[in-house]
LUMVO-384281 format. One line per 10 residues: number of its first residue (from 1); their letters; for each residue x, y, z of N, C-alpha, C. Coordinates in steps of 0.05 Angstrom, whole numbers, plus 5000, padded with zeros to 4 digits. Example, Ala and Ser with C-alpha at 12.3 -4.5 7.8 and 13.67 -1.06 7.14 Angstrom:
<nodes>
1) as) 5264,4886,5156,5246,4910,5156,5264,4934,5156 | 5257,4955,5142,5273,4979,5143,5258,5001,5157
</nodes>
This chain:
<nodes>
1) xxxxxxxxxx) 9317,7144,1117,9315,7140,1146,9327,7112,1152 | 9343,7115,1169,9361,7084,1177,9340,7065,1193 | 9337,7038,1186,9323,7026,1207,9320,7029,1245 | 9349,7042,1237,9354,7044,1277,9328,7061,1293 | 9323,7080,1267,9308,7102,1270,9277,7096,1272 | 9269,7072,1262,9236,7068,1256,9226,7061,1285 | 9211,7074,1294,9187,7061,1315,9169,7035,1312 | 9172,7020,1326,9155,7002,1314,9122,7024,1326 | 9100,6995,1318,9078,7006,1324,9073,6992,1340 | 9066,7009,1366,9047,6995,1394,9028,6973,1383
11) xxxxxxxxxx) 9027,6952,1395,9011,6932,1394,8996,6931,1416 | 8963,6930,1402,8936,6928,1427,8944,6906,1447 | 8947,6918,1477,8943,6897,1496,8921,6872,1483 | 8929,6844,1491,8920,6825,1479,8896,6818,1486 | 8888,6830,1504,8855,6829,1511,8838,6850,1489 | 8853,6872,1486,8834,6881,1470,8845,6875,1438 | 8855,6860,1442,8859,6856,1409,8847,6831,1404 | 8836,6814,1429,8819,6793,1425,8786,6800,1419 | 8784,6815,1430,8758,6827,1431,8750,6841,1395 | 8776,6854,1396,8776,6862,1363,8767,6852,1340
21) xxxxxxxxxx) 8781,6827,1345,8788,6810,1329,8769,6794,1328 | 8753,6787,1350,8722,6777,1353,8701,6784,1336 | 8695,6815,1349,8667,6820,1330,8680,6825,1309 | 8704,6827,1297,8709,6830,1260,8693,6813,1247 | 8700,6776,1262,8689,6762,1253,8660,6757,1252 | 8649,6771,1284,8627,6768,1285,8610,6779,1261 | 8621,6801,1256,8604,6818,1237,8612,6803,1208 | 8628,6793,1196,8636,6783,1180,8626,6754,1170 | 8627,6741,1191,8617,6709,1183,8594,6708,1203 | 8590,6716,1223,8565,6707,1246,8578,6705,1265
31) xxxxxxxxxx) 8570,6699,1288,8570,6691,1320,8584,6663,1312 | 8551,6644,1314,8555,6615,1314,8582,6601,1283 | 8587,6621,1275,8607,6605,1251,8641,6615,1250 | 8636,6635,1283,8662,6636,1282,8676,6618,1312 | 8693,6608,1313,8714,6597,1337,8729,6605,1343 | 8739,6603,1362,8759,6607,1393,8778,6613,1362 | 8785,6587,1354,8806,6585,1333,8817,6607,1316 | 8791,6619,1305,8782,6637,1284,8795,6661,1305 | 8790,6667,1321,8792,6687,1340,8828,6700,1342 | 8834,6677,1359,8863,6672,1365,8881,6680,1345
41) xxxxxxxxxx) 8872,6669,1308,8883,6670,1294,8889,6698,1282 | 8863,6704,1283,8866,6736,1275,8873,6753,1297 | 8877,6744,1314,8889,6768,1334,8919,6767,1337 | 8931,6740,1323,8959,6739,1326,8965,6728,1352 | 8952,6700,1370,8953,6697,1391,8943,6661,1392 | 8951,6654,1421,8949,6629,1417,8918,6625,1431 | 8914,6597,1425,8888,6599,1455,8888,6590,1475 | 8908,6595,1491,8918,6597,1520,8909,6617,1520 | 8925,6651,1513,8916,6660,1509,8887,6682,1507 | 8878,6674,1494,8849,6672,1496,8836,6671,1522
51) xxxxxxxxxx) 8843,6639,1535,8822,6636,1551,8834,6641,1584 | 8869,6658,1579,8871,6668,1597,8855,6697,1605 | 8837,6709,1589,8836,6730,1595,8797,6720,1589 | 8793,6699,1576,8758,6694,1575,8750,6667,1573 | 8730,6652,1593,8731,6634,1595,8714,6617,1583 | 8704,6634,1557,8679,6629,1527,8683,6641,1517 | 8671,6628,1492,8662,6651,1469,8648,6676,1470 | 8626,6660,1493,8610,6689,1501,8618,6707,1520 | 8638,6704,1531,8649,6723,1555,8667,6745,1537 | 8669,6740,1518,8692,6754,1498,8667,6777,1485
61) xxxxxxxxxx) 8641,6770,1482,8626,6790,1478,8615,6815,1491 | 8618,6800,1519,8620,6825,1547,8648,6824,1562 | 8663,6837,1553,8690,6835,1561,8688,6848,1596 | 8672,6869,1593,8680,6892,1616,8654,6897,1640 | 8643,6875,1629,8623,6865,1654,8628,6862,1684 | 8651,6841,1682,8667,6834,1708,8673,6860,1721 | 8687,6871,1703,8696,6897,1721,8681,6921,1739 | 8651,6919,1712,8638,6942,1725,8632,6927,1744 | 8616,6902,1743,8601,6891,1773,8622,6887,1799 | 8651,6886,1799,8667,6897,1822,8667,6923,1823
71) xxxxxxxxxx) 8658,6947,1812,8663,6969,1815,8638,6967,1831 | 8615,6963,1825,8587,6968,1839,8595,6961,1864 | 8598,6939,1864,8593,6918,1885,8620,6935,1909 | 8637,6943,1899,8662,6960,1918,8639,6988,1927 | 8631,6996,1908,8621,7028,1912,8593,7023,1926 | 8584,7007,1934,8558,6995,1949,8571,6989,1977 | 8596,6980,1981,8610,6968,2002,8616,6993,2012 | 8632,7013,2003,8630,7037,2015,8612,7062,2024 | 8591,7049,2024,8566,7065,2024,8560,7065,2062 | 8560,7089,2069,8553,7096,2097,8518,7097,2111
81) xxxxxxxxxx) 8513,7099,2143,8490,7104,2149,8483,7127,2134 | 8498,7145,2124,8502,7173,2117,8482,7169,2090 | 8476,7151,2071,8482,7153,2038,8448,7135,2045 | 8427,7159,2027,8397,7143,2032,8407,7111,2011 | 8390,7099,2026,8401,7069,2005,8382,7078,1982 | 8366,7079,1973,8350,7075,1941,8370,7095,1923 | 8373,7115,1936,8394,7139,1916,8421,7116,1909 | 8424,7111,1936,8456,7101,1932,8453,7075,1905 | 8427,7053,1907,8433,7046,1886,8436,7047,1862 | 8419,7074,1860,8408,7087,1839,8436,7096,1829
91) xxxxxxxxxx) 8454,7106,1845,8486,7116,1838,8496,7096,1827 | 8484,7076,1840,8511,7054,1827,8505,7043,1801 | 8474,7039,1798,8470,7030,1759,8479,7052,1746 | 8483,7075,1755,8500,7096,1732,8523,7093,1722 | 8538,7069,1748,8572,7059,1741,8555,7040,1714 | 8545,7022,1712,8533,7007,1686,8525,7028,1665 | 8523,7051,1669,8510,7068,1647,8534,7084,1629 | 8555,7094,1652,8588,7101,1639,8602,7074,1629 | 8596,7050,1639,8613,7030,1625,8602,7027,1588 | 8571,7035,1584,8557,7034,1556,8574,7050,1552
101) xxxxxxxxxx) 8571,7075,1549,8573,7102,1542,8601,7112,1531 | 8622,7102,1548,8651,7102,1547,8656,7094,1514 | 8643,7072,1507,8650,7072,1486,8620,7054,1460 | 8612,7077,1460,8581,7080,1446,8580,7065,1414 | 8604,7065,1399,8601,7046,1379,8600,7015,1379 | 8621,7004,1401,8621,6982,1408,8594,6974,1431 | 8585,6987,1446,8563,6979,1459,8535,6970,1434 | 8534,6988,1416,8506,6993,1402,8514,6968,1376 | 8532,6955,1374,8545,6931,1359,8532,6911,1368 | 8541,6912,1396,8541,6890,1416,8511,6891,1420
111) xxxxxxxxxx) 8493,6904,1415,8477,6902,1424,8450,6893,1405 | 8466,6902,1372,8454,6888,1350,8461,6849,1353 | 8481,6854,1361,8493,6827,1362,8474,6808,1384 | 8468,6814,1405,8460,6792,1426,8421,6803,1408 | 8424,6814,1395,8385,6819,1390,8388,6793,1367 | 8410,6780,1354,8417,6765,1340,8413,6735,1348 | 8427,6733,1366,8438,6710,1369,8424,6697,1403 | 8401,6689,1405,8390,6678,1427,8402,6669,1455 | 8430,6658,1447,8450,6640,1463,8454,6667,1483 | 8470,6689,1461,8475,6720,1482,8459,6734,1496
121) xxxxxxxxxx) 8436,6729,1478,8411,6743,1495,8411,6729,1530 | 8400,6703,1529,8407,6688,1554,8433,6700,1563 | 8453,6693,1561,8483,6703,1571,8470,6731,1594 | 8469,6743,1570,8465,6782,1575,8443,6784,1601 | 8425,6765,1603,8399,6765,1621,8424,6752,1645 | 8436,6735,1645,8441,6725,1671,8462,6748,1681 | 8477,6768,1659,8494,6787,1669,8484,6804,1689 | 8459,6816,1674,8438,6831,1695,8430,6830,1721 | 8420,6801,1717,8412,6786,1746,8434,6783,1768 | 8458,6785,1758,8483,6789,1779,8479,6808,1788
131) xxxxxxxxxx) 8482,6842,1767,8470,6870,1776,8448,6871,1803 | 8425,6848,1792,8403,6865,1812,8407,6838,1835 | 8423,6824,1839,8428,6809,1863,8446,6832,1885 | 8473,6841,1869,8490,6859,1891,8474,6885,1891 | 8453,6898,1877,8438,6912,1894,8416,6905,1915 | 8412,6882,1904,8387,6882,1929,8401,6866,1952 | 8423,6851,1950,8440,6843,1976,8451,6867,1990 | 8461,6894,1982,8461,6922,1993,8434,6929,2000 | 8414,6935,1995,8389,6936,2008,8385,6915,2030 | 8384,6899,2026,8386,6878,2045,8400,6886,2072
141) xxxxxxxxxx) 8414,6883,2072,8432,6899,2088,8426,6919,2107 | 8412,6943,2098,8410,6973,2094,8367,6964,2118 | 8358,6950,2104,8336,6944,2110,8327,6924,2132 | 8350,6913,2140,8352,6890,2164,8325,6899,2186 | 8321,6875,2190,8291,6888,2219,8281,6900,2211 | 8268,6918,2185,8249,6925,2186,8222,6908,2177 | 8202,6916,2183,8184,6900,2167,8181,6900,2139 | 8188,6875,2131,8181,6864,2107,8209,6872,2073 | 8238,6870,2105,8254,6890,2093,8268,6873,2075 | 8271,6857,2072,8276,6837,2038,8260,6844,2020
151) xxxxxxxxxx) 8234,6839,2024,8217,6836,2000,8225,6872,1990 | 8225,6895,2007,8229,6925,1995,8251,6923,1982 | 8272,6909,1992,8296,6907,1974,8303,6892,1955 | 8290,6870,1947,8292,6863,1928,8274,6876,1895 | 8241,6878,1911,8230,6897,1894,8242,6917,1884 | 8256,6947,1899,8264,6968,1891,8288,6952,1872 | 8302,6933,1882,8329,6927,1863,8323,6918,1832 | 8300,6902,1831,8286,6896,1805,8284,6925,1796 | 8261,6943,1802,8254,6971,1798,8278,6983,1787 | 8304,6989,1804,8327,7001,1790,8341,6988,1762
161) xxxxxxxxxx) 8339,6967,1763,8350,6947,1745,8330,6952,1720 | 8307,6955,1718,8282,6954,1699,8279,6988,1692 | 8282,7005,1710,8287,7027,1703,8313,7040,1691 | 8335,7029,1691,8358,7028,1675,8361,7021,1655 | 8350,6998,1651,8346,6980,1627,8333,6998,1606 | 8313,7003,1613,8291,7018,1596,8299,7044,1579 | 8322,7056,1592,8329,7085,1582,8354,7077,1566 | 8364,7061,1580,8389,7043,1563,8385,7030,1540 | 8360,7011,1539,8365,6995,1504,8339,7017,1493 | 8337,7042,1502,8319,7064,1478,8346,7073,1469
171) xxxxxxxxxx) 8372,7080,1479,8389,7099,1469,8405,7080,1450 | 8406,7049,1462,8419,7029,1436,8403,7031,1420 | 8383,7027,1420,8359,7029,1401,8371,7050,1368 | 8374,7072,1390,8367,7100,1377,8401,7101,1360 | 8418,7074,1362,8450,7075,1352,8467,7105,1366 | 8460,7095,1385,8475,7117,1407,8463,7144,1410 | 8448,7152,1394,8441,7184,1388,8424,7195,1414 | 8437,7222,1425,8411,7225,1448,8442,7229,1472 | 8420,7236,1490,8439,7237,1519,8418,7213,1534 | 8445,7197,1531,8442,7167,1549,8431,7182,1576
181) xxxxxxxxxx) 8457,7195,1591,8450,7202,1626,8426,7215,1624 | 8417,7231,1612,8381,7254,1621,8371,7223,1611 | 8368,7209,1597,8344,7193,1597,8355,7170,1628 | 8375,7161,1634,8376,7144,1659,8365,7164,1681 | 8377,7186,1678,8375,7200,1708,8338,7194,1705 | 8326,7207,1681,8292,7209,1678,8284,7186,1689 | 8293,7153,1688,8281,7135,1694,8284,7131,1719 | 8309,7131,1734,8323,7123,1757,8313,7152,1780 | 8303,7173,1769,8283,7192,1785,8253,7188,1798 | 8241,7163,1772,8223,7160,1785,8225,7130,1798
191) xxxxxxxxxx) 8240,7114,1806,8248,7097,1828,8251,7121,1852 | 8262,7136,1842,8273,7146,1878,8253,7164,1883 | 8226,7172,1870,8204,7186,1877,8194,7163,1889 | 8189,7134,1879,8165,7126,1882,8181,7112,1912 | 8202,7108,1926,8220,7078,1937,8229,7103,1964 | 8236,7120,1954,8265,7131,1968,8242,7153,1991 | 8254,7151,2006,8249,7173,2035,8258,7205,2028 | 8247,7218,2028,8259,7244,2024,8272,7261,2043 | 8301,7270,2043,8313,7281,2069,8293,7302,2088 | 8290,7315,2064,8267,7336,2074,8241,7341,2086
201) xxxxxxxxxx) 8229,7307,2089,8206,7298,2078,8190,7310,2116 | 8166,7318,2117,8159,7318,2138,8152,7296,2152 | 8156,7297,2183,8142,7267,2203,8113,7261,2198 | 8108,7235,2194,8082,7234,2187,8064,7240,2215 | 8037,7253,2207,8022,7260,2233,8014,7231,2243 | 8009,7230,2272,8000,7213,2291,7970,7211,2291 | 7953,7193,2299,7926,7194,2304,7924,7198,2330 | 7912,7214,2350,7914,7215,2373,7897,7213,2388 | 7865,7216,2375,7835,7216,2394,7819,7215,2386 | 7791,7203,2376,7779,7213,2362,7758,7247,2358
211) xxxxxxxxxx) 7752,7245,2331,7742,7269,2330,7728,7283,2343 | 7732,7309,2351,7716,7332,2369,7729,7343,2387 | 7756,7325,2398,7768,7322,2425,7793,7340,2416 | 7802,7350,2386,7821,7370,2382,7848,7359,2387 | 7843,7335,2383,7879,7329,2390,7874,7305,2362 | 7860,7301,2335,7860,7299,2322,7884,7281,2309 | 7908,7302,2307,7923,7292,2293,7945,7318,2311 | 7968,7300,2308,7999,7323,2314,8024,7305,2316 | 8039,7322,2312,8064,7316,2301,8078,7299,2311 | 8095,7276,2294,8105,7250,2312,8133,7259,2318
221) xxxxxxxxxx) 8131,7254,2340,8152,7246,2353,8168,7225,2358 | 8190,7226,2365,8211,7205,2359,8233,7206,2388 | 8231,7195,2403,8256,7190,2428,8267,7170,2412 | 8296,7173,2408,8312,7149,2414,8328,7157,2440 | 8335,7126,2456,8349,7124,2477,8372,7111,2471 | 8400,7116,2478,8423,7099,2469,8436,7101,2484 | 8461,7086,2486,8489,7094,2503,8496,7117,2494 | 8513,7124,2502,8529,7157,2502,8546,7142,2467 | 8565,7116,2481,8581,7113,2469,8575,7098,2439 | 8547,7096,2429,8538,7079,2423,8544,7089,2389
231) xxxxxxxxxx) 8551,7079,2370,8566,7095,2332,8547,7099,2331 | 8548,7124,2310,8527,7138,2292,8518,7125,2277 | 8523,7097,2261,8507,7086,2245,8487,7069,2253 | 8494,7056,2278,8467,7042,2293,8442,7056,2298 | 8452,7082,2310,8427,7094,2323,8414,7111,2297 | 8436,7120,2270,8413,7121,2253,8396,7097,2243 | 8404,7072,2243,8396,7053,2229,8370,7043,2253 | 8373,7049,2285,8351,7043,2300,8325,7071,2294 | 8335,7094,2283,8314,7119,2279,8301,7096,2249 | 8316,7093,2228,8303,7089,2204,8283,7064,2217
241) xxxxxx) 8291,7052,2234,8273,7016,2232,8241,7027,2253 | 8251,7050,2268,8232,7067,2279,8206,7085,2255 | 8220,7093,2240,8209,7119,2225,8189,7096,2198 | 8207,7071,2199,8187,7051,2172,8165,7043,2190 | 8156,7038,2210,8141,7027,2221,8113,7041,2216 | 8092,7023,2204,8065,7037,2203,8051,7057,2225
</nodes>
């Protein structure tokens, strides 16, 4: 075969050949005993390089963090009066649950790795805490005027974040084995039992007289009054700040 003829071989985009080239070492010498240096070298790259694409050592451990938390944070932004908020955030830690899952050897590594090394552990906790800030700043939002509508939104956002968590490092636990999604959906079900309004759910009864007088209890009613011209998402958002009220 004439040289004209050979293919070379594709070479890994340099982000992921940094990343590669990372945990080889990690797994090989340790965390703390390998450098930027060590890194660069084995990936065939300089460290410009490097820290064009990570701006630590430890950011090279969660490469694809950044990305999912703009994916949330976009797919939260597009979220309508239409979309109950507790479901909707409940949708969006699932985008964190396909970013594990996508690729199940390297997550369950990574995850031996930060149970290792204390520095990542910290790291990995402040990653989170970004997670349950852009959900509960979407609740926030979603919950405006009602009573006590921060504190619900931040709570439920912990709740989703702690109920994700939970189904997530059993399946790292378990070295990937198992269906990741039935155990998230299992945890992230009972957030939206315990948080979430049910479409279906009936009006709660009214107190109306006391007893004897037969008007006991009956069915609430709800007037809203609006302009003609007034969007559909206000006047649902004036029914919901109506319907939370004790």
């Amino acid at each position: 075969m004439s040289s004209s003829s050979v293919v070379p071989a594709t070479r890994p985009p340099i982000r992921d050949a940094l990343v590669t080239a990372a945990f080889r070492l990690f797994l090989e010498r340790g965390y703390e005993q390998t450098t930027v240096d060590d890194i660069v070298a084995l990936a065939g790259v300089g460290r410009r390089s490097f820290f064009r694409y990570f701006p630590s050592k430890e950011d090279v451990v969660f490469p694809d963090h950044e990305g999912c938390l703009a994916d949330m944070t976009a797919f939260l932004a597009a979220g309508g009066p239409e979309h109950e908020p507790v479901r909707r955030v409940c949708d969006a830690a699932r985008l964190v649950l396909r970013m594990y899952t996508e690729n199940p050897a390297f997550s369950v590594q990574r995850y031996r790795l930060t149970r290792r090394v204390p520095g990542l552990r910290a790291y990995e906790l402040s990653v989170v805490w970004r997670y349950e800030r852009a959900l509960a700043e979407y609740l926030r939002g979603r919950f405006a005027g009602r009573p006590d509508g921060t504190l619900r939104a931040d709570v439920i956002a912990a709740a989703v974040v702690a109920a994700h968590n939970n189904a997530l490092r059993s399946w790292l636990r378990s070295d990937g084995e198992g269906d990741a999604g039935a155990a998230v959906d299992h945890a992230l079900g009972y957030v939206q039992r315990t948080y979430a309004r049910p479409a279906d759910a009936p009006a709660a009864p009214v107190w109306t007289g006391p007893p004897g007088t037969g008007g006991e209890r009956a069915d609430d009613v709800v007037v809203l009054v609006c302009r003609r011209d007034a969007p559909l998402w206000r006047m649902v958002r004036e029914l919901e700040t109506v319907l939370d009220r004790p």
